[in-house]
C-alpha positions as CSV (number, residue, x, y, z in Angstrom):
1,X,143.7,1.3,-6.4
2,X,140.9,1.8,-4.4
3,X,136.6,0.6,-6.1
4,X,136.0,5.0,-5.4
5,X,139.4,5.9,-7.7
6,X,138.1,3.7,-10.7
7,X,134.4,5.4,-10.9
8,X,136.5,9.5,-10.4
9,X,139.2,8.2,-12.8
10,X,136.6,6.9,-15.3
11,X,134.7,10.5,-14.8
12,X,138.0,12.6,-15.1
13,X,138.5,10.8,-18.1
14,X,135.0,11.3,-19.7
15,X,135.6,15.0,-18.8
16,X,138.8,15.4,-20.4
17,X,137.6,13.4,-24.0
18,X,134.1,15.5,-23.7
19,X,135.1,18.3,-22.2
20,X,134.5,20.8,-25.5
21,X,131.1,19.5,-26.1
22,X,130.3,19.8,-22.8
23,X,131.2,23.5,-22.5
24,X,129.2,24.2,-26.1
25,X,126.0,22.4,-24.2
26,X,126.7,24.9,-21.1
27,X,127.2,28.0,-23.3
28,X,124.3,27.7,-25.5
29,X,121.7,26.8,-23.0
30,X,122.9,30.1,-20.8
31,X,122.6,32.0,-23.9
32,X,119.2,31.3,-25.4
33,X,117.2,32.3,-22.2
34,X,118.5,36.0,-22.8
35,X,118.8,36.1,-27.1
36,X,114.5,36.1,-26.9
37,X,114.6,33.5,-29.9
38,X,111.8,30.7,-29.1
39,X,112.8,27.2,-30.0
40,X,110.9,26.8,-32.9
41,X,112.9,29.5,-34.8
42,X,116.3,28.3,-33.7
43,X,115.2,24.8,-34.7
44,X,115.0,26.0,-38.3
45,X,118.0,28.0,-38.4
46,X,119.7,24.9,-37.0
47,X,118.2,22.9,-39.4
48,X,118.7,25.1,-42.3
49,X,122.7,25.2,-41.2
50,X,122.7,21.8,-41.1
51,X,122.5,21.9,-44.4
52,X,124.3,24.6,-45.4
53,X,127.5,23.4,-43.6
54,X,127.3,19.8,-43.3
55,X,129.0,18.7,-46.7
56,X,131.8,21.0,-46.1
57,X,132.7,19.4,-42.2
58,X,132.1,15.9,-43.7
59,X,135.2,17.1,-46.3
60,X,137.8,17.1,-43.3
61,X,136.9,13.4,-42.0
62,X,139.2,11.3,-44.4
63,X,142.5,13.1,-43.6
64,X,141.9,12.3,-40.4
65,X,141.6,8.7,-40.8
66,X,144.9,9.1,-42.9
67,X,146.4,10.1,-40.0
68,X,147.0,13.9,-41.5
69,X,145.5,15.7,-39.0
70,X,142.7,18.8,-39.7
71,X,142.6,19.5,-42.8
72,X,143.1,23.3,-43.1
73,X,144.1,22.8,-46.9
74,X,140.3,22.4,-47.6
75,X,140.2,26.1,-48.5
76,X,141.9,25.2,-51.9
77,X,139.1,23.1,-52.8
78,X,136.8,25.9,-51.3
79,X,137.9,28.6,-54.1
80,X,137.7,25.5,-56.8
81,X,133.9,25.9,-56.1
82,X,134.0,29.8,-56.2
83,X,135.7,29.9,-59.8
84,X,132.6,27.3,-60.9
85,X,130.2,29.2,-59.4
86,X,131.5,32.8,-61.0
87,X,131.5,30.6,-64.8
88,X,127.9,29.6,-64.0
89,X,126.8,33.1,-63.5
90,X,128.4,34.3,-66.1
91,X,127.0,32.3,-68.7
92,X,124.2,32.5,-67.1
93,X,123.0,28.9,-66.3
94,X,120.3,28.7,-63.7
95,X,118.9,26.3,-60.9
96,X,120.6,23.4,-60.3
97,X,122.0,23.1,-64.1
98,X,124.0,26.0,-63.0
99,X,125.2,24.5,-59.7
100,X,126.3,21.5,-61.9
101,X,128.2,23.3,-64.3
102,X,129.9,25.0,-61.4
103,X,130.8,21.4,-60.1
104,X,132.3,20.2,-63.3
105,X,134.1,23.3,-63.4
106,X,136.0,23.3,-60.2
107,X,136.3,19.7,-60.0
108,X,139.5,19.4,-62.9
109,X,141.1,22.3,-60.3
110,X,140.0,21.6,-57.4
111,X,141.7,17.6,-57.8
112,X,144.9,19.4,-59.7
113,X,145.4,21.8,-56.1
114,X,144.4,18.9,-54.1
115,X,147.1,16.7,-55.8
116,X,149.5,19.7,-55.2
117,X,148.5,19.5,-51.4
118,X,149.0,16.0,-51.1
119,X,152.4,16.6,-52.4
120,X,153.4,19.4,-50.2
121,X,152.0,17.6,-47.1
122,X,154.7,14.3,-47.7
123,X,157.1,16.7,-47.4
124,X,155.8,17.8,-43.9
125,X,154.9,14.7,-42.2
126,X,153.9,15.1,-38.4
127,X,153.1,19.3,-39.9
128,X,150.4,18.3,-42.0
129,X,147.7,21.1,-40.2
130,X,150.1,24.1,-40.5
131,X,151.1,23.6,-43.4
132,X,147.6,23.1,-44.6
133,X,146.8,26.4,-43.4
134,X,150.1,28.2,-44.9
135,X,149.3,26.5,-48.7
136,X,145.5,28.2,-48.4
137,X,147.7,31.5,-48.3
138,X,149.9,31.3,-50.7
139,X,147.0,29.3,-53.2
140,X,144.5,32.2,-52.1
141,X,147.1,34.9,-53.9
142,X,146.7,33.0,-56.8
143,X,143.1,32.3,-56.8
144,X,143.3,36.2,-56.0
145,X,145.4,37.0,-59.4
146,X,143.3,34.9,-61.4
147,X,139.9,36.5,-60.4
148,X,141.1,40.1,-59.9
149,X,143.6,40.4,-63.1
150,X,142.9,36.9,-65.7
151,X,138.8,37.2,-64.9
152,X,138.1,39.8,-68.2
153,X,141.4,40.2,-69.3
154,X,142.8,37.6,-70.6
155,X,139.5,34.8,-70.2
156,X,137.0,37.1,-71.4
157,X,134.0,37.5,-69.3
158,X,130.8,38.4,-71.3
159,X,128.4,39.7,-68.4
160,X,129.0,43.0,-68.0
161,X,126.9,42.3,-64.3
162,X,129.8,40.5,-62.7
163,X,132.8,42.5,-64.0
164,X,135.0,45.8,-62.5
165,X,133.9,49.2,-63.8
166,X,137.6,48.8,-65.4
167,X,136.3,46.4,-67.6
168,X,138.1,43.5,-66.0
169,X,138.4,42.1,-62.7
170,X,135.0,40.4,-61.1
171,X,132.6,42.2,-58.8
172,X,133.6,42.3,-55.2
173,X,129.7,40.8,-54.0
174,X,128.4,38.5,-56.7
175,X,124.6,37.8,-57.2
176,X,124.2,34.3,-57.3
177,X,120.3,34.8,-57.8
178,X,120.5,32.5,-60.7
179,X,120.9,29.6,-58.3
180,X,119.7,30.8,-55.3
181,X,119.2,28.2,-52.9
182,X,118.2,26.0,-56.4
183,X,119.0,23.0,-54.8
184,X,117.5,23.0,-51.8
185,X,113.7,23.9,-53.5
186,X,114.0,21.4,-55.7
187,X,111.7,19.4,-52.2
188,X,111.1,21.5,-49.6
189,X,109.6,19.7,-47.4
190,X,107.5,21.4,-44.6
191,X,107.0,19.1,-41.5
192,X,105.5,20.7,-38.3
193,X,106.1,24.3,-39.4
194,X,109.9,23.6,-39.9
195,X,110.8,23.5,-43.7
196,X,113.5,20.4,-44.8
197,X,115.1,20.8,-47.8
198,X,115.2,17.1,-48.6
199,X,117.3,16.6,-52.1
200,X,119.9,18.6,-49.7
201,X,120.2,16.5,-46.7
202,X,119.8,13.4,-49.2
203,X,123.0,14.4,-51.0
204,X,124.7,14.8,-47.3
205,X,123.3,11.4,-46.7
206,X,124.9,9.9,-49.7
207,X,128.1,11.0,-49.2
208,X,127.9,9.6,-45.4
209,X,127.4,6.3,-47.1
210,X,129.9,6.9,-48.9
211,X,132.3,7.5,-46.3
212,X,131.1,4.1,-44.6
213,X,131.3,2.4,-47.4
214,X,135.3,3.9,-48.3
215,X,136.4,2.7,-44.8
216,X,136.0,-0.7,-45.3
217,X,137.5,-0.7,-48.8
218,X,141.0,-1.8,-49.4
219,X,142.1,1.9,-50.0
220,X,139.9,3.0,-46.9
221,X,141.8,0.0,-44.6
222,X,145.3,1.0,-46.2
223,X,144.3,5.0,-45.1
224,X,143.5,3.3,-41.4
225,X,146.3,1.9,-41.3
226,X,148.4,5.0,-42.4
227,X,146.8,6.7,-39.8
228,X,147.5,4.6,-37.1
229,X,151.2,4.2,-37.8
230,X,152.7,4.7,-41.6
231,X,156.1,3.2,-40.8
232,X,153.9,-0.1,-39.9
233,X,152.0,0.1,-42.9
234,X,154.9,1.0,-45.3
235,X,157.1,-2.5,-44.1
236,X,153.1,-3.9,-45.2
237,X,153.3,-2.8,-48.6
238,X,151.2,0.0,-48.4
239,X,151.9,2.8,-50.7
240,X,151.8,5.3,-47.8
241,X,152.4,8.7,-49.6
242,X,150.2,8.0,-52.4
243,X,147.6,7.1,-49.9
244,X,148.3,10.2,-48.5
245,X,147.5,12.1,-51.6
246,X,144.5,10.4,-52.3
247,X,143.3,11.4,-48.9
248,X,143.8,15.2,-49.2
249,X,142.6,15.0,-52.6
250,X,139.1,13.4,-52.0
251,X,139.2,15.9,-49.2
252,X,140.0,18.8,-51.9
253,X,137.1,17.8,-54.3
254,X,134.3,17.4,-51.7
255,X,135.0,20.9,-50.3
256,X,134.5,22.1,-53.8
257,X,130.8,20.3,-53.4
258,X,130.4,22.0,-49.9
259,X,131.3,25.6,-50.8
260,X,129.1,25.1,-54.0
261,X,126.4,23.8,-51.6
262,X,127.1,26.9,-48.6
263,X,127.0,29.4,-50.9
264,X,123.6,28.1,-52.7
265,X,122.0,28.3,-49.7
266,X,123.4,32.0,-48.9
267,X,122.4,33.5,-52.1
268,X,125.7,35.5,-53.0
269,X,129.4,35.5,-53.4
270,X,132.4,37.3,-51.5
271,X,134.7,36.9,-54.6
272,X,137.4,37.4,-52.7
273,X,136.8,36.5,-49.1
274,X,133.5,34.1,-48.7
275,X,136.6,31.1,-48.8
276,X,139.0,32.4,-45.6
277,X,137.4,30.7,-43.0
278,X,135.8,27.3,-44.9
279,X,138.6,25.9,-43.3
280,X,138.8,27.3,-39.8
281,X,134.8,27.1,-38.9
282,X,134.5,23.6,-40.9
283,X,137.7,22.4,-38.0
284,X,135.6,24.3,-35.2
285,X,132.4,22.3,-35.7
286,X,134.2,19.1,-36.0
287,X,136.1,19.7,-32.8
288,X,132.9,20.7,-31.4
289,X,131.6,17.6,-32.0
290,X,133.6,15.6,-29.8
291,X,136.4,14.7,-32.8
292,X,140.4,15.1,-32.2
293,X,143.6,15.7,-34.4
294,X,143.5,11.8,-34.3
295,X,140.0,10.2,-33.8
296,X,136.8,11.7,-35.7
297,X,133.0,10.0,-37.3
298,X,130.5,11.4,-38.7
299,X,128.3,11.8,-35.3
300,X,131.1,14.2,-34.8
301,X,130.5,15.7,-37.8
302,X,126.6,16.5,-37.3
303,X,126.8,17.4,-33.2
304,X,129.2,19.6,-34.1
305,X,127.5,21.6,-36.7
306,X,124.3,21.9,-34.4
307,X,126.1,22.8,-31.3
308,X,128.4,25.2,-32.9
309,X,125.6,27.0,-35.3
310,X,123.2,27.0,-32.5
311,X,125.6,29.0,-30.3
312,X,126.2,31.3,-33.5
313,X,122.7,32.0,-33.6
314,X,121.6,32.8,-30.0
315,X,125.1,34.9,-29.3
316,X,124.6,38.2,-30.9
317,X,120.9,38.4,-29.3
318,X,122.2,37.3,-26.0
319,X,125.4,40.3,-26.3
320,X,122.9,42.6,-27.4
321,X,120.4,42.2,-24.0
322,X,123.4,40.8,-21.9
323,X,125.8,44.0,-22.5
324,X,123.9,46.5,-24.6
325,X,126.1,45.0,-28.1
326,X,125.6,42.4,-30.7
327,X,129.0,42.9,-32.1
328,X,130.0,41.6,-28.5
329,X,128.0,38.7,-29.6
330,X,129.5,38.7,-33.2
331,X,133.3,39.0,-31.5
332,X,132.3,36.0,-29.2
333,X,132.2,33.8,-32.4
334,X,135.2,34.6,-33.7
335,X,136.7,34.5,-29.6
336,X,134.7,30.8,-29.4
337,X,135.6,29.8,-32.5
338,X,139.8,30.3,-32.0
339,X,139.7,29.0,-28.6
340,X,137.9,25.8,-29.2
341,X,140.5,24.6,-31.8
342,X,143.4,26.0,-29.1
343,X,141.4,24.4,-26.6
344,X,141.4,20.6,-28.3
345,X,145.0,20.8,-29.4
346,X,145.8,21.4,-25.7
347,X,143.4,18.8,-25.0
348,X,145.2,16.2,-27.7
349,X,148.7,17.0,-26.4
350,X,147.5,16.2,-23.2
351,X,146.1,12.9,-23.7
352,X,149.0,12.3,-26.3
353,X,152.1,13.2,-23.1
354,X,149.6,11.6,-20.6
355,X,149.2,7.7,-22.9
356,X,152.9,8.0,-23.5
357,X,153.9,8.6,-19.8
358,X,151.2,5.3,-18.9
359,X,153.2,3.4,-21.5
360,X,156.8,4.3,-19.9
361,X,155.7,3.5,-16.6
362,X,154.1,0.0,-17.6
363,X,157.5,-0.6,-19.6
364,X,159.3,0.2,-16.7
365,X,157.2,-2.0,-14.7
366,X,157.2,-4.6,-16.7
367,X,161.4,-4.2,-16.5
368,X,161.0,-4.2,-12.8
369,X,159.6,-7.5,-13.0
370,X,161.6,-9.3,-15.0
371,X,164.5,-8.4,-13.3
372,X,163.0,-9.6,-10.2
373,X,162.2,-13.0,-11.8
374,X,165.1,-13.1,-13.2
375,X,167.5,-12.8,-9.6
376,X,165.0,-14.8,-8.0
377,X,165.7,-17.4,-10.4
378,X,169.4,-17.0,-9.9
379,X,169.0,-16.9,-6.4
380,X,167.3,-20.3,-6.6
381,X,170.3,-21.6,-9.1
382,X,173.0,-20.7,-6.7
């Protein structure tokens, strides 16, 4: 091999590892010349999403470590928040009480559904992100149920504010007024014209500590090394399907946090919809980021958000001056959004074929060469 092949080979590859960020990098700076937003403005917003969305894309990083893949079963801990948040309005707790009631509400469902996941996901090993995304399905028609039918029927609901003109049922758009972005004033912080809602981005902090400080436990190495190969780690002792479990489950219980966070920050409630795509954009920005089916850190997690959410912000401005739309802008989201999580599987099955042809070609090498040794040896016996 030629000293020029090494430097393109070493480029390709950079390419092909970076290649979504790269194209986020492109399509944003394009875009923000023709939206007319100045920088300052989509700093904030930037800020703002950070965090907003943060929490919920730090949710998906321990499955991954697990070797489970994306997890797309994050919606079920998504709705756990929802049902906490629809109990705190109606009994009317306020400000951040009320976002802590809502917490100790959905966290007794949102561990039951993510023990249920866990379950369901040892019985589709190597399917773990499919079936992830089928279980939000079938769990959303219960969550459904329970909030269209139970919600003032048979669990009484006492404000009237919240319920169906029926009489039972819960509002399609709820008010969440009561605790209106109650966590992030608790310190605003206001540094150069931006404002930093600090207690926020501390909390997000704290759980990245968290996450650095689980991975070198003994039940973060024994998730490692599930990952990395679970027949290896099972002939080590390692309980490899509970580990499993506890990995989708953690992942459950801190997307209940997120969506409680996220929908703070927003204000209301879409009972029945604001959960269908925690899953999907929380996998977009983490892909974004840099991160694979296989291999994802919490850098991932933050680039991700900011290049993703930046592009969301300066699209519908740049399809409204660009082609006369911003619903071309809004349908580029959706378009983006889809296409960079086809776009890294492709990428990941790729690499995967491409390492696995490397490592059958050494092998065969290496047969080569021992076969050669070994009639050279026999050539020197006779």
């Amino acid at each position: 091999m030629s000293a020029q092949t090494i430097p393109q080979n070493k480029f390709l590859k950079f390419l092909t590892q970076n290649a979504v960020v790269i194209i986020f990098v492109i399509i944003t700076a394009v875009a923000i010349p023709p939206s007319g937003l100045s920088l300052p403005y989509i700093l904030q917003e930037v800020i703002t999403r950070l965090g907003r969305n943060s929490f919920l894309v730090l949710a998906l990083l321990l499955p991954i470590y697990a070797g489970m893949g994306l997890n797309f079963g994050m919606t079920l801990g998504a709705m756990a928040g929802q049902i906490g948040l629809i109990f705190a309005v109606n009994f009317g707790i306020a400000n951040w009480q009320g976002l802590l009631f809502a917490l100790l509400v959905g966290l007794p469902i949102s561990v039951l559904l993510g023990y249920i996941c866990g379950l369901v996901m040892n019985k589709a090993k190597g399917r773990e992100m499919v079936t992830g995304y089928i279980l939000a399905f079938f769990i959303n028609g219960i969550y459904q149920f329970f909030v269209l039918y139970m919600l003032g029927s048979v669990i009484p609901i006492r404000n009237p504010a919240i319920v169906l003109s029926r009489g039972y049922g819960i509002r399609n758009t709820l008010n969440l007024e009561s605790v209106r972005q109650s966590l992030d004033n608790i310190l605003m912080l206001r540094v150069g014209g931006f404002a930093i809602p600090v207690v926020t981005f501390l909390i997000i902090a704290l759980l990245c500590v968290f996450i650095v400080w689980f991975k070198k436990t003994k039940l973060g190495q024994d998730m490692r090394a599930v990952g990395q190969d679970m027949g290896v780690a099972e002939a080590s002792g390692i309980p490899v399907e509970k580990t499993r479990i506890v990995a989708i489950l953690i992942s459950t219980v801190l997307a209940c946090a997120g969506q409680i966070i996220f929908l703070q920050n927003m204000g209301n409630l879409a009972t029945y919809n604001a959960h269908d795509q925690t899953g999907f954009f929380a996998v977009a920005a983490i892909l974004v980021g840099g991160a694979s089916v296989t291999r994802a850190s919490i850098a991932n997690v933050f680039i991700g958000v900011v290049l993703l959410h930046a592009m969301f912000i300066v699209s519908p401005l740049a399809g409204q001056k660009l082609f006369g739309s911003a619903m071309i802008g809004e349908y580029f989201r959706q378009f983006i959004g889809y296409g960079v999580i086809a776009l890294s599987l492709v990428l990941y099955a790729y690499r995967t074929r491409k390492a696995a042809a490397e490592a059958r070609l050494s092998l065969r090498g290496g047969t080569a060469s021992a076969n050669e040794a070994s009639n050279g040896g026999n050539g020197g016996a006779k």
